[in-house]
N, C-alpha and C positions, 0 to 999 in steps of 0.2 A: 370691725372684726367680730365675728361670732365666738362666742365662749358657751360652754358647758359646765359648769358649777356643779361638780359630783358630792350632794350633802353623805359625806359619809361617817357622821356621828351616831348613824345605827347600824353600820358598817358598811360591806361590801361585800356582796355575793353577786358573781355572773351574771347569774338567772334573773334578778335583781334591778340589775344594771340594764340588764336589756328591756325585761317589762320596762322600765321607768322609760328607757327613749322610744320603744313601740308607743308607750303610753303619750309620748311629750309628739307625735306624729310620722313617727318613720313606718314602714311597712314592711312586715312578715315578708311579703311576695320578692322584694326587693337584695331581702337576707338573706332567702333560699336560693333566689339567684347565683348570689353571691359564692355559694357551700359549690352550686354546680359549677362555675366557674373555675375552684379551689378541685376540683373531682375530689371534693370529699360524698363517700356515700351519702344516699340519703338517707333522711332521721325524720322521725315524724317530729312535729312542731305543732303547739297548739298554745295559740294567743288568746286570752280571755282577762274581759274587763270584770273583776269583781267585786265585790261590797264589803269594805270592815272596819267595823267600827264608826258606819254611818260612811265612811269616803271609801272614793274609789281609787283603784289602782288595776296596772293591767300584770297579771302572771303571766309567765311564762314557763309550760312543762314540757321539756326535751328529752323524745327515748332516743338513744344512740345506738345506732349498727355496734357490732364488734371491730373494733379498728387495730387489732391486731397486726393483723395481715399487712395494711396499711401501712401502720407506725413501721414496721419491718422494714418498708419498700423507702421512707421518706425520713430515718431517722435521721436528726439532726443536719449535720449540713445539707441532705435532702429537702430539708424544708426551703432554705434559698431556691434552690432551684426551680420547685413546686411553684413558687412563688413566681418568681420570674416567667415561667409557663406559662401562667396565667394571663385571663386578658384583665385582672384588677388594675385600675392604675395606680401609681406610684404612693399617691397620698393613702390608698389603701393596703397596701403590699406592706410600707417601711412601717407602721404601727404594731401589726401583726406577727411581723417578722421580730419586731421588739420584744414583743410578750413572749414567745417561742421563747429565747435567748436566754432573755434573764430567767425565765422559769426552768431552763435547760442548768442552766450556770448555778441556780440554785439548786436542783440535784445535785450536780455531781460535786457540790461544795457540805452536802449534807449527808451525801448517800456516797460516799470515796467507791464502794464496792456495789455501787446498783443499790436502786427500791426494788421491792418485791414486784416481778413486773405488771401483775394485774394493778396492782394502786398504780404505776408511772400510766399503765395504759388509760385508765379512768382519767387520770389527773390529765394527763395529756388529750386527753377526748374531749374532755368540759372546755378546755382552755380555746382548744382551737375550735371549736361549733361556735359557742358562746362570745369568744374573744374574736375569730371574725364576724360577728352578729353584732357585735357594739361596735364594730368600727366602721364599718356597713351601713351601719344605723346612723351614727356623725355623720359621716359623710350626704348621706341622703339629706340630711336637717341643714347642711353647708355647716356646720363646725367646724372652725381652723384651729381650736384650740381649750385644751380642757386644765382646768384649777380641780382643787381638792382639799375639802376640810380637811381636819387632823383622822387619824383613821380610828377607830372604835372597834379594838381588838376581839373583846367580850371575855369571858372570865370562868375559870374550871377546867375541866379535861374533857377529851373526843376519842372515842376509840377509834385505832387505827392498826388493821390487821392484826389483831387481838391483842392488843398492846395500849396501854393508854397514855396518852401522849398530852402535853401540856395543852392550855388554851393562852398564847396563839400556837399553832400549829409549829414544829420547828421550821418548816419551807415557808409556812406565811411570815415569820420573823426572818426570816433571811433575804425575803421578797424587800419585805419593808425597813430591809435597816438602812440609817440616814434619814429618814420619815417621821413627821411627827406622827405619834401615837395617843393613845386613851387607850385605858381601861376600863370595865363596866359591870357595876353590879349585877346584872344580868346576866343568867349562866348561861353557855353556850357560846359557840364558836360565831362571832359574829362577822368578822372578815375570813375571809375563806382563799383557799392556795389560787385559785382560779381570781377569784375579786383580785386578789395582792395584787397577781400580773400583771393585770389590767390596767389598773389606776397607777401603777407605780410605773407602768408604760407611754401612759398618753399624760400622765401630771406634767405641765409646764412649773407650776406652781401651786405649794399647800398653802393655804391659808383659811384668812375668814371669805365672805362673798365679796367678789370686787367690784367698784363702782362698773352698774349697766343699765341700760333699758331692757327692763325682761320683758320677753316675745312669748317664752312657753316654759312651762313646769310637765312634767311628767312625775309619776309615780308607780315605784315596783313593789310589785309583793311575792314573796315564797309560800305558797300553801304548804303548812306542814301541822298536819293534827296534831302532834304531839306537842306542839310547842305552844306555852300559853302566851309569848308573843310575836307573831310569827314576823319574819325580819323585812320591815318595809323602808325604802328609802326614795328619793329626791335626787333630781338632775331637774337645775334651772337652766335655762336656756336664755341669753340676752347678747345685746353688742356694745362693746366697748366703744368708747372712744378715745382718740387722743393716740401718741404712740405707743404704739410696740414695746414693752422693756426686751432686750437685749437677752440671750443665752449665752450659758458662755460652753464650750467646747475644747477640746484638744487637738492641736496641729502635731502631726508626726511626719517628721522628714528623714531621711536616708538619700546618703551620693552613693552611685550605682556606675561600675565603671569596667565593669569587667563581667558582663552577663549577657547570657546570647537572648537578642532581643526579642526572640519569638518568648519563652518564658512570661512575657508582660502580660499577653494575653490571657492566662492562667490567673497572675496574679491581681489583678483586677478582677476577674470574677470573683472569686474568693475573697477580698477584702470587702467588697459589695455586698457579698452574702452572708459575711459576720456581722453587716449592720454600719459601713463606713458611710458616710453623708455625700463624702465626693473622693475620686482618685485624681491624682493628676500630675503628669513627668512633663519636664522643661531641659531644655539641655546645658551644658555648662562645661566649663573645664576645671579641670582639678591639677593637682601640681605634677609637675612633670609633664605639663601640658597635654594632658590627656584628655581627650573628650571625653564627657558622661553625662549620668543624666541625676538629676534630684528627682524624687518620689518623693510628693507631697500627699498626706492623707487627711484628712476633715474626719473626725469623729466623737462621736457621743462620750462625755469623761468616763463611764462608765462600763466602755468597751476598748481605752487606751489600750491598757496592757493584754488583753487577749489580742487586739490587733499587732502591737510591736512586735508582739511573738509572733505573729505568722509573716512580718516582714523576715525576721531576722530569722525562720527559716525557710522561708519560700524564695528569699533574695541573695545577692552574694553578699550584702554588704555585712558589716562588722560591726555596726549601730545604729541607731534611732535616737535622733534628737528629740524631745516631747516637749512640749506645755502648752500652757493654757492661754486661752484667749478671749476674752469679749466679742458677741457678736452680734451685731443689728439685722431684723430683718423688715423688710417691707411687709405692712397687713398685707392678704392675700384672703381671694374668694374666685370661684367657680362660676364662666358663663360661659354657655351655648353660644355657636355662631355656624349659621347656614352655610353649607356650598352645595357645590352644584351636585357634588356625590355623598351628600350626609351629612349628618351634624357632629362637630367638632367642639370639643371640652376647650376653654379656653384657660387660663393661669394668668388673674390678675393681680398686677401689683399697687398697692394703696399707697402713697404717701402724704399726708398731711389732709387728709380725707379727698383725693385726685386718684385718680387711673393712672399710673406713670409709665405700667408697664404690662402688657397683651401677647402672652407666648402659646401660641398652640399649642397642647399636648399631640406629641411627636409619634407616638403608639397607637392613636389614634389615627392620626395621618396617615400612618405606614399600612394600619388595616384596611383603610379605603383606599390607599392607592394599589397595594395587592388583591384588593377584590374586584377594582376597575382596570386594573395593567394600565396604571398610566405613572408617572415618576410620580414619587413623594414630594419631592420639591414643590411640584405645582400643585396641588391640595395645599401644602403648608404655607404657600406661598399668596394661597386667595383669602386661607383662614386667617392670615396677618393681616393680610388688607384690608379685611372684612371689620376685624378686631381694631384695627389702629386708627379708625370713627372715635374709640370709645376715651381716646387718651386724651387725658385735662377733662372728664368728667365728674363730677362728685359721684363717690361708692355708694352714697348715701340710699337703703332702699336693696343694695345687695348683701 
C-alpha cells in the first residue's frame, strides 16, 4: 500500500502541499484536467522548480477567476451534486467532497451570522483549486493513503479584514481540533485555513514516519519576499507492508415503517452528499407485524450527527440508533485492463500481499457502454474476466 507522509512540522499551506507532490512527480496537465472536469473556470497555473538555500523545491502560483458567481450557483449542498456531475471517480470525488464539509461546518460553527463574504469567497476559492490539485496529484502517484506529522501552527497574529486575528487562525483551530499540534517560535501563520482542510481531510493517521520503503520525496515552497523564511515543506512517498490497521466509524440505523417509498430516492442522495460511506435498506418486520424496512448508514465519526439529523428529518422515523465500530479494510491499488472498447480502471483488493479481489469501476463502464450503445453488463462483464488473471498474484511492484 502506497502512503504519503505529509512532514508538517513547518506546517501546512495548499500551495505548499501541492508544489511538494508536483515536485515528488505528478503533473500540472493532469490537475488542470481535473479543475475542467469539476467546470471549475479556468485559473492560470504556473509550476516552477526553484533554488533556496542551495535545495530545490517546486512552487506553486495560482491566479483565481472571481468565483463569485460560481460559489452562488454550487453553494454548499451544490457542491455534492457538482461532484457527482462530474466524470472524477469516486476515490477522487469523496476526499474533496471531505475538505468542502468540514471547512463549510467550520464556518458556520465560527461565523453563526456569515464571514464577510469576499474572505468565505477567497477561502472557499484556495480550498477548492488547490484541494482538488492535491487529491488529483495522489491520485496520479497511486496513493491510498495519507499520515500526518503533528501540525506546526506558527505563532503571533494575521490580519484578517482589518481586524487582527490570533495565529492560528480561529477557522484553522476549529479545522484542527482533536489533532496533534505544535507551536513555533517563528512568527507567522504557518498552517493555514486551506492547509487545515486538507490534511485534517485525507489524515488516516498523525504521527511520527511509519515503517516504508520510500519511492519519492517531494518538496514545496511559497515564494513570499517578505518572509525571511519562506514556508517549505515535505511529502514522503513509500509502501507499506503488512496489514492494514483498521478505522473505526459510525453505524446509524433507523426502522422505517410508515413512508412512501418513493422518498428513498431523495434520501439517498442526500445522505451521499453530506459525505455517508454507504446507504443501505433491508426489510423486516416490526411489531404488530408490520412490514418495514431498517436504514442502515456507514459514516465518517465525524459527520454522525449532521447525518442523524437529516435522517430524523428527511424520514418518518422517530430515532436513530448510533455507535461506533471497528473496521477492517483490504490494501487496495489501481489497474488498467483492456477491452475491446477502452480502458477500464480496475479496484484491487490486497490481502496478505495477494490480489483477492478485481472490481471494475462501474462509471467507467457505463461511459463506454453509452458511447458504444452496447449494455454495461458486457464491458463490465469482460473487464472482470480480463481482471480475475490477476487474482492470487503478489501486489508486489503496484
Amino acid at each position: 500500500m502506497r502512503v504519503a507522509y505529509i512532514q508538517a512540522s513547518t506546517g501546512v499551506r495548499g500551495a505548499a502541499l501541492l508544489g511538494a507532490l508536483l515536485d515528488a512527480g505528478a503533473s500540472i496537465e493532469t490537475i488542470q484536467r481535473g479543475w475542467q472536469q469539476l467546470a471549475l473556470p479556468a485559473a492560470e497555473t504556473v509550476a516552477q522548480r526553484v533554488t533556496f538555500a542551495g535545495q530545490t523545491a517546486t512552487a506553486v502560483q495560482l491566479t483565481t477567476p472571481d468565483l463569485t458567481s460560481f460559489l452562488a450557483l454550487h453553494h454548499h449542498t451544490g457542491f455534492g451534486r457538482l461532484l457527482e456531475a462530474s466524470q472524477l471517480p469516486e476515490r477522487v470525488r469523496q476526499p474533496l467532497l471531505a475538505m468542502v464539509r468540514r471547512f463549510l461546518s467550520a464556518v458556520e460553527n465560527r461565523y453563526p451570522d456569515g464571514p464577510p463574504q469576499a474572505l468565505f469567497t477567497a477561502w472557499l476559492t484556495d480550498l477548492l483549486y488547490l484541494g482538488s490539485g492535491v487529491v488529483l496529484a495522489l491520485d496520479e502517484l497511486d496513493v491510498e493513503g495519507c499520515e500526518v506529522s503533528p501540525l506546526n501552527l506558527g505563532s503571533g497574529h494575521v490580519e484578517d479584514d482589518q481586524t487582527l486575528q490570533p495565529i492560528p487562525h480561529p477557522l484553522t483551530a476549529e479545522l484542527v481540533r482533536d489533532c496533534p499540534v505544535v507551536g513555533s517560535n517563528v512568527p507567522g501563520e504557518l498552517t493555514t485555513i486551506d492547509g487545515a482542510a486538507m490534511v485534517t481531510a485525507l489524515a488516516a493517521r498523525f504521527g511520527p514516519l511509519p515503517s516504508m520503503t520510500l519511492w519519492r520525496t517531494g518538496y514545496g515552497l511559497i515564494l513570499q519576499d517578505e518572509a525571511p523564511l519562506p514556508p517549505y515543506m515535505q511529502v514522503m512517498l513509500g509502501d507499506v507492508e503488512g496489514v492494514v490497521e483498521g478505522d473505526r466509524i459510525a453505524v446509524l440505523e433507523a426502522n422505517i415503517d410508515d413512508m412512501n417509498p418513493e422518498f428513498y430516492e431523495a434520501i439517498y442522495a442526500r445522505l451521499f452528499a453530506q459525505g455517508a460511506l454507504d446507504v443501505t435498506l433491508a426489510p423486516m418486520m416490526m411489531k404488530k407485524n408490520r412490514p418495514a424496512n431498517k436504514l442502515t448508514v456507514l459514516t465518517p465519526l465525524e459527520l454522525a450527527n449532521a447525518i442523524a439529523q437529516s435522517i430524523l428529518l428527511e424520514t418518518s422515523t422517530f430515532g436513530v440508533r448510533m455507535y461506533e465500530v471497528q473496521r477492517r479494510k483490504l490494501d487496495r491499488f489501481w489497474r488498467d485492463v483492456e477491452t475491446r472498447c477502452g480502458v477500464i480502471p480496475v479496484k484491487c483488493g490486497v490481502l496478505d500481499g495477494r490480489i483477492v479481489q478485481a472490481a471494475p469501476e462501474y462509471d467507467a463502464c457505463r461511459q463506454l457502454a453509452e458511447e458504444h450503445g452496447i449494455p454495461v453488463r458486457l464491458i463490465y462483464a469482460e473487464a472482470a474476466g480480463r481482471a480475475s488473471v490477476w487474482l492470487g498474484e503478489s501486489s508486489e511492484g503496484d
